[in-house]
GUPAMAR-946882 format. One record per atom (N, C-alpha, C): residue in one letter; x, y, z. Coordinates in pm, whole numbers, plus 50000, padded with zeros to 5 digits. Layout:
# GUPAMAR-946882
AXYZ
...
***
This chain:
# GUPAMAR-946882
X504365219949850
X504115206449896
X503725206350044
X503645215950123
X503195218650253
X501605212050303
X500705212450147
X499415206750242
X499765192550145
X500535187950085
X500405172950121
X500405167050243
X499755157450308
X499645155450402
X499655139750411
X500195130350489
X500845115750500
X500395112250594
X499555120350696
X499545117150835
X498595101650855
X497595102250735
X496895093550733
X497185082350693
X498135080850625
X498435068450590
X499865068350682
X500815070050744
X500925070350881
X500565064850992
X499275067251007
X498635059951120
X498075046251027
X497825048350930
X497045032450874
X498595019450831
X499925024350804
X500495014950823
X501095012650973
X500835022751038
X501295018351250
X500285009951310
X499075009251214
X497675002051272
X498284986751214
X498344990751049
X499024976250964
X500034969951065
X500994975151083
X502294969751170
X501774960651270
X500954966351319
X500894962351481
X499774951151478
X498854948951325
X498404937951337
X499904924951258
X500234929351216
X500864917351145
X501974912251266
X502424920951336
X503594917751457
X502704908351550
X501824916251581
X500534906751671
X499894889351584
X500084891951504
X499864880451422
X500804870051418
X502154873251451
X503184866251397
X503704859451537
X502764859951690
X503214857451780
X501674847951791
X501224847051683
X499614837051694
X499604834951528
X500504829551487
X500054828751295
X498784816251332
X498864812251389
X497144802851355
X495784810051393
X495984824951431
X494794828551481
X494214834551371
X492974827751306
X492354828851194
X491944848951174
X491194850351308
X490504861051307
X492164871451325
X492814871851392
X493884881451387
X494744882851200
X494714870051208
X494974868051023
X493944880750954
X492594877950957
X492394882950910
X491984894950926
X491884900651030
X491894917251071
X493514925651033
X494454915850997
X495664924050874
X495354918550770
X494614916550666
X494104913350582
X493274926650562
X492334928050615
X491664939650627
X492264956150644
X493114953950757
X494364965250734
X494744967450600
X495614956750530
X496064958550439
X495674963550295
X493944959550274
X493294963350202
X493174978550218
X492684982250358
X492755000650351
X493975006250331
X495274995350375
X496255005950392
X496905012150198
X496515002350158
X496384998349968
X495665009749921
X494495008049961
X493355020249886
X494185032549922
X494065035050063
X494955048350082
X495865052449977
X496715045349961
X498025040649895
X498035048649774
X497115040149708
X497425043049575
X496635058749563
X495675062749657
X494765070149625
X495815084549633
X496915079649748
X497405095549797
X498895097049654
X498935085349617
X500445083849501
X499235091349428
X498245085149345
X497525093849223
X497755112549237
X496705112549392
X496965127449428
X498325136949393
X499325127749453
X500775136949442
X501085133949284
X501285122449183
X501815120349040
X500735135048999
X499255139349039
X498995144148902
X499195159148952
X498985159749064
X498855177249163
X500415179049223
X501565176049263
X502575178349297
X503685173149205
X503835164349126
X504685162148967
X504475168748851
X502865170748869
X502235170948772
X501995165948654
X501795154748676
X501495138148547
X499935141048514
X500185145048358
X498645144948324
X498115137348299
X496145139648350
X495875124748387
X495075110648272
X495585120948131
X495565113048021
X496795101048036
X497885101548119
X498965091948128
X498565080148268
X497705087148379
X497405080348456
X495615074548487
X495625065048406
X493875059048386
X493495047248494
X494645040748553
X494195029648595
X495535031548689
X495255018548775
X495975022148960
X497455011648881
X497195004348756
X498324997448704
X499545013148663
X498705023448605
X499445032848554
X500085043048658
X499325038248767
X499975050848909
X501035044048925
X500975029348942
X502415023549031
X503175026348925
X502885023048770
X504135025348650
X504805036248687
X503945050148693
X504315061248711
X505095062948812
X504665059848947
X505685060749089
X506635055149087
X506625044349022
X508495038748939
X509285044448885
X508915053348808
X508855061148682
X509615073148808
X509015078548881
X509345092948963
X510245087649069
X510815071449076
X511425069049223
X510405069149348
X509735066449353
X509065068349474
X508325054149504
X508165037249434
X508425024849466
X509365028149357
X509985009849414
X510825005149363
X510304995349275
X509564987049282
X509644974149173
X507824974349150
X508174977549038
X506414977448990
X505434965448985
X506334953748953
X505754942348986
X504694938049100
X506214941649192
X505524937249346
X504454944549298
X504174958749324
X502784969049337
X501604959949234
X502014957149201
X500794949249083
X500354937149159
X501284928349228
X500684918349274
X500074922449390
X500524933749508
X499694938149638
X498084938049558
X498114947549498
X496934951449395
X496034943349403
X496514933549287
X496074920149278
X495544912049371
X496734907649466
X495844903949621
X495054910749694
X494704920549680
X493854933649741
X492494930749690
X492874927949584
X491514930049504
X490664914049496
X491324903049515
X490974891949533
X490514889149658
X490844899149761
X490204895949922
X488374896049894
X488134906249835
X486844912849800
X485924907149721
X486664892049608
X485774885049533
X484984872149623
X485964859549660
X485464855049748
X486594850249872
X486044839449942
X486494840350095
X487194826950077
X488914819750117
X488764808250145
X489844812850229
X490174797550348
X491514802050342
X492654799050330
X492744789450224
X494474788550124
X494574802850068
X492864808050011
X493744820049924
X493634831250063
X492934831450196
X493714841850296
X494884838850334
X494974823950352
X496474829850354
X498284835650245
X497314829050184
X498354839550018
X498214850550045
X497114854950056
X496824872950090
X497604877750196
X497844869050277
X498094877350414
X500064873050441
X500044863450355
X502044867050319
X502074874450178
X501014879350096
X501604892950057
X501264903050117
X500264905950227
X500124918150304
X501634923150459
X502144906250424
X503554911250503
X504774915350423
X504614916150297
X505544916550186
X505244933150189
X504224936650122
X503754950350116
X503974954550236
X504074951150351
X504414961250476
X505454969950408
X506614960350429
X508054966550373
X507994977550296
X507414971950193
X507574983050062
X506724996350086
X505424996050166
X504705007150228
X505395017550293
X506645003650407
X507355019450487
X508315023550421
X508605017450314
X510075027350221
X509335039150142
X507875039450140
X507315043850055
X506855054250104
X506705053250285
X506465064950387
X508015073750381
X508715067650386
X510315074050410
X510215085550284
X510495076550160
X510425084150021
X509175097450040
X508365094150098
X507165106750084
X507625118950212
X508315115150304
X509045119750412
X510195130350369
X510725122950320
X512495125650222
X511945141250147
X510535135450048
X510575142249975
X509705160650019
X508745157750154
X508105164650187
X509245173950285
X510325169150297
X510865172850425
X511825181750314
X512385179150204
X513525185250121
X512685203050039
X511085201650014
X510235213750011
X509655222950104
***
């Protein structure tokens, strides 16, 4: 487990952090709103991209069990590594609705679940920490 590597998503939730903290000392500032909005979308893609990597190359979950980013979070439930699969479905969900169209009742839905997903991101850095640090 030595070349797994976290560093990158690391720096993309310390980038996340520091817009949503900065946000929360200006919640009416449209454009700061939405530059963690934007965070949150990369910090997501990352996300799920580096969980796929480790479920099928470091668990080794074959990838007839993992087809869709619904079946990575099942799975990372499944291994302990999130906790509530739900939430992961709705980040998802709001992730993926930034990208259809633009208003902003639904930015700001997006952007109190992109402070929800903070949380669960850094338990999710710890858990990848825990687990890189125990190999």
């Amino acid at each position: 487990m030595n070349d797994f590597n976290i560093d990158a998503l690391k720096k993309a939730v310390a980038q996340f952090e520091k817009g949503v903290i900065r946000s929360l000392d200006d919640p009416d500032d449209e454009l700061i709103r939405d530059g963690v909005i934007q965070r949150f979308e990369c910090t997501i893609d990352l996300t799920w991209k580096l969980l796929n990597r480790f479920l099928k190359h470091y668990i080794g979950i074959d990838e007839s069990v993992i087809r869709t980013k619904k079946d990575i979070f099942r799975e990372a439930t499944k291994q302990n590594l999130i906790c509530n699969v739900e939430n992961w479905f709705a980040y998802y969900e709001a992730r993926n609705q930034t990208s259809h169209d633009y208003n902003s009742k639904k930015a700001h839905e997006i952007y109190k679940t992109a402070q929800l997903f903070l949380i669960d991101i850094k338990k999710l850095l710890v858990r990848f920490e825990e687990l890189i640090h125990d190999h």
